[in-house]
C-alpha angles and dihedrals in degrees: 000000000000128000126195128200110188127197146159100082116146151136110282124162118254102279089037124114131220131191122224125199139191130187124192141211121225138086087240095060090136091058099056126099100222124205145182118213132164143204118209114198102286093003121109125251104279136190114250095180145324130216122194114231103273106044103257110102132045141173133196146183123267099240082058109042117121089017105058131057133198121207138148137191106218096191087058080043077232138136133195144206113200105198112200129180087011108214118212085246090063088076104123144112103265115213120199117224147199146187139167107259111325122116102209139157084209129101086207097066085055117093113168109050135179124246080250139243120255110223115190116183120193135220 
């Protein structure tokens, strides 16, 4: 069992940056594909951003591509979202993710989540 425990949501200015963390519970944090994903008011649940389980692949989504960036530290069992030049259109509650071993754009393939971390940017 794994359990998550996601932070680091706020109000920022559009431009500003934010850093979200998650830090997970379990003695296999290495072996877990981790995810963000987040859920805006009426949009369905997307993927932000995966990282394989030791560091050395990732994959984002396009609107965040290039502002955005995906890390963890496996010997803290966190991992992070560094949110750079925040866009209006970034407002939504960010959930952290994990699975054993699957990279996968897909909510579906994740099986342990956080309670989530509300992120409002302002205009």
């Amino acid at each position: 069992q794994v359990q998550l425990a996601d932070s680091g949501g706020g109000l920022v200015q559009a431009g500003g940056s934010l850093r979200l963390s998650c830090a997970a519970s379990g003695r296999t944090f290495n072996s877990y594909t981790m995810a963000w994903f987040r859920q805006a008011p009426g949009n369905e649940r997307e993927l932000v951003a995966a990282i394989t389980g030791n560091g050395a692949n990732t994959l984002y989504a396009d609107s965040v591509k290039g502002r955005f960036i995906i890390s963890r530290d496996n010997t803290k069992k966190t991992v992070f979202l560094q949110m750079t030049s925040l866009k209006f259109e970034d407002t939504a509650v960010y959930y952290c993710a994990a699975n054993f071993g699957t990279f996968s754009r897909t909510q579906y393939d994740y099986d342990y989540w956080g309670k989530g971390a509300p992120v409002t940017v302002s205009s």
